[in-house]
C-alpha positions in Angstrom: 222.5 -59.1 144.7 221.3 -61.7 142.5 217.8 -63.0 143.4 218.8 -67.2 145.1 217.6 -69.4 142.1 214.2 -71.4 142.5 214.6 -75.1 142.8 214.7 -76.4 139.1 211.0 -78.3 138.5 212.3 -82.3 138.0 210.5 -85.6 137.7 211.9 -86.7 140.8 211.3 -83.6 142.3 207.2 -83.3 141.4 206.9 -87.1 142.7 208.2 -86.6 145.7 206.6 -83.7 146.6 203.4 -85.7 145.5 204.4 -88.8 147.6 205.0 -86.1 150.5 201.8 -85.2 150.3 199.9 -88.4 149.9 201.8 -89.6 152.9 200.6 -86.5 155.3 197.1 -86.2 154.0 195.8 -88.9 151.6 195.2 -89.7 148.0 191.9 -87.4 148.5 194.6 -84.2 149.0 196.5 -84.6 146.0 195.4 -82.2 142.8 197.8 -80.6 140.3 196.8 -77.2 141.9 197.7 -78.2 145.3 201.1 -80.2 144.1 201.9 -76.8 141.7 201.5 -74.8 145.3 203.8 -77.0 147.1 206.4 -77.1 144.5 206.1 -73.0 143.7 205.2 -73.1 140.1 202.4 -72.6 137.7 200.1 -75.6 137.5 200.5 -75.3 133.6 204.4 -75.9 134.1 203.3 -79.7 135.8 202.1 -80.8 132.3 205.6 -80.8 130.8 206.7 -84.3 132.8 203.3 -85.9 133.2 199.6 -85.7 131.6 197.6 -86.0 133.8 197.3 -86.5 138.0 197.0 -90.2 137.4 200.3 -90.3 136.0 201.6 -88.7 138.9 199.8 -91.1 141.2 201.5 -93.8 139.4 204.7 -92.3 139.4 204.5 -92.3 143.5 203.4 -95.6 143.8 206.2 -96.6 141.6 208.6 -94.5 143.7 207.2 -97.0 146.5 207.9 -99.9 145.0 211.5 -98.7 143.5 212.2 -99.1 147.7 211.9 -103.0 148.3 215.0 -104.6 148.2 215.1 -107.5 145.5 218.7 -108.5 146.0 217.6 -112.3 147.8 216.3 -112.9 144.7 219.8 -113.0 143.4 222.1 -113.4 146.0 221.8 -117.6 146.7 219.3 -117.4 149.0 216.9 -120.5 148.8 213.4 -119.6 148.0 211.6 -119.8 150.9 214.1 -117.4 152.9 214.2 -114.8 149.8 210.4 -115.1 149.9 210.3 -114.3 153.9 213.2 -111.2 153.5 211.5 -109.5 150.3 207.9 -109.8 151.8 209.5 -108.2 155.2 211.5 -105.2 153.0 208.0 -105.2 150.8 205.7 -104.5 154.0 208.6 -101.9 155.7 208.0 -99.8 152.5 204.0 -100.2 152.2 204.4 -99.2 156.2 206.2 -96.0 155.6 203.7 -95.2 152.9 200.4 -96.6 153.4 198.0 -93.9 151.9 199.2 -95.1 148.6 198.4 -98.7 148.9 195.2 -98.4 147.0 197.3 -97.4 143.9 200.0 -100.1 144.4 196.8 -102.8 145.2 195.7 -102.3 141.1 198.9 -103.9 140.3 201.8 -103.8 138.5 200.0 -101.8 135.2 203.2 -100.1 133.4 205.4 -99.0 136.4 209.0 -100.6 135.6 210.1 -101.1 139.4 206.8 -102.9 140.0 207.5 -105.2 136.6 210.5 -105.3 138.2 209.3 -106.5 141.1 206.9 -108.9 140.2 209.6 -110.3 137.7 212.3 -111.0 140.3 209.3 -112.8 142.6 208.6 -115.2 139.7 211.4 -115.8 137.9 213.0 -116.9 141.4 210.4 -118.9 142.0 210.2 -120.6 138.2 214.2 -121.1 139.0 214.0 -123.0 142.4 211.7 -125.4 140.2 207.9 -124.6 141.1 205.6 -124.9 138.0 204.9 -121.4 135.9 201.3 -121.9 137.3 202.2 -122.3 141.2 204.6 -119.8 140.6 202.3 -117.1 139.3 200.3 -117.8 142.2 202.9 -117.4 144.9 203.6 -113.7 143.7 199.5 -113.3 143.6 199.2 -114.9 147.3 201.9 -113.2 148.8 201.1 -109.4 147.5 197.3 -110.2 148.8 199.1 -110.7 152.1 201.4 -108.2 152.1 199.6 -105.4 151.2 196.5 -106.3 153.2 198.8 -105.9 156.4 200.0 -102.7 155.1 196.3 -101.0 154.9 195.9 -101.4 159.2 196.3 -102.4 161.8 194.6 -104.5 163.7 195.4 -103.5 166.8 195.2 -100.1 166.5 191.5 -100.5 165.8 190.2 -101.6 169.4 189.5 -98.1 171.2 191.3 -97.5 174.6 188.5 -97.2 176.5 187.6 -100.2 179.0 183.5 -98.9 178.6 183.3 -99.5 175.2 183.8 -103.4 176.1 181.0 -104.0 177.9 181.3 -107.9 179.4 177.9 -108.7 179.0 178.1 -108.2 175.1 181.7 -108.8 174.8 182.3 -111.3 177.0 186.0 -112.4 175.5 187.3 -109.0 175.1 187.9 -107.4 178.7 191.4 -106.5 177.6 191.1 -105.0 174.1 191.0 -101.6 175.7 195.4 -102.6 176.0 195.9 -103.1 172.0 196.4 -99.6 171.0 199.1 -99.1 173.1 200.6 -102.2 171.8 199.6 -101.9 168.4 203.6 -102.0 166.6 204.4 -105.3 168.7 200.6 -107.2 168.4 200.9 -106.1 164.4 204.4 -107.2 163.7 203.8 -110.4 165.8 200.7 -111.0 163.3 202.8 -110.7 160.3 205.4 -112.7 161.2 202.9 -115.7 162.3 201.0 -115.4 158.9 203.8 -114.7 157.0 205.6 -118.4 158.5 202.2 -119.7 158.1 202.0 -119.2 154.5 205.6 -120.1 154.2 204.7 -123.4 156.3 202.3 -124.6 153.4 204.7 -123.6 150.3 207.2 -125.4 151.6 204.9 -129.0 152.0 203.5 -128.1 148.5 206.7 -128.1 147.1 208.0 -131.3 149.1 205.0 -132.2 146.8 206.0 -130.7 143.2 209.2 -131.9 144.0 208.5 -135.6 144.7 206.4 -135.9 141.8 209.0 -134.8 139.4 
């Protein structure tokens, strides 16, 4: 009987084993050694489709990036609602992925869905008629945002244990000990009031840009 073939060793495959294993246990976690383990090959055989472990790093975040949806860039939607669907499909797919973050926050570098990405952002914005300048600055503003909401949550950070807010210190935060538990809804309520926020203030800027033209 014929011995059942061994998966064949692809780009796609190495990166997302890698992006596997960044997600469960970190950037810290990821050598060639361990990926070459995890794939069932000779670490040697890894050097054929990238260099070195920062190109695989790249390659990952890139594979994170390739899942935001651009298509309200294209599709008619005025500006400001493009800006509020792509920064909502941006954060679901920093969410899903967060150990990687720290890569992605370096920016764009020579990953083609993150050109891609930061492309469709500006040349949407350039189009619905805010200066190159302002422009390049909504696309810096809005990835600050994004990703800073991706790294934690806020919530999740307050223990859930009534002694560790002791009223005499922390007079303000008898209740804190109840975020954990309601970390998803406190979190997404936080993005969507800073992400309508920031939206709030582009839109009387370019009330602005526009009246001035």
């Amino acid at each position: 009987m014929a011995r059942p073939r061994k998966p064949l060793l692809s780009t796609d495959r190495i990166v997302e084993t890698a992006r596997e294993l960044v997600d469960a246990e970190g950037l810290a976690a990821l050598s060639t050694r361990r990926l070459a383990a995890q794939l069932g090959v000779s670490g040697p055989s890894l050097y054929n489709h990238f260099r070195t472990k920062d190109e695989i790093l790249e390659a990952v975040a890139d594979s994170v990036s390739a899942l935001v949806d651009l298509s309200m860039f294209e599709d008619g939607r005025d500006w400001r609602t493009a800006l509020h669907d792509w920064a909502v499909s941006y954060r679901t797919a920093l969410r899903a992925h967060p150990n990687i973050v720290p890569v992605l926050a370096r920016g764009p570098g020579r990953r083609p869905a993150a050109l891609r990405l930061a492309d469709a952002v500006y040349g949407a914005m350039a189009e619905a008629g805010w200066p190159p300048a302002q422009a390049t600055s909504i696309g810096a503003l809005m990835r600050y945002f994004i990703m800073g909401s991706a790294l934690g949550s806020f919530a999740g950070g307050f223990v859930d244990d009534a002694g560790a807010y002791d009223p005499a210190d922390y007079p303000h935060l008898g209740q804190a000990h109840l975020l954990a538990e309601k970390q998803e809804k406190i979190d997404e309520r936080a993005f969507e009031t800073g992400l309508t926020a920031l939206l709030d203030g582009l839109a009387g800027q370019y009330e602005q840009v526009r009246s001035a033209e």
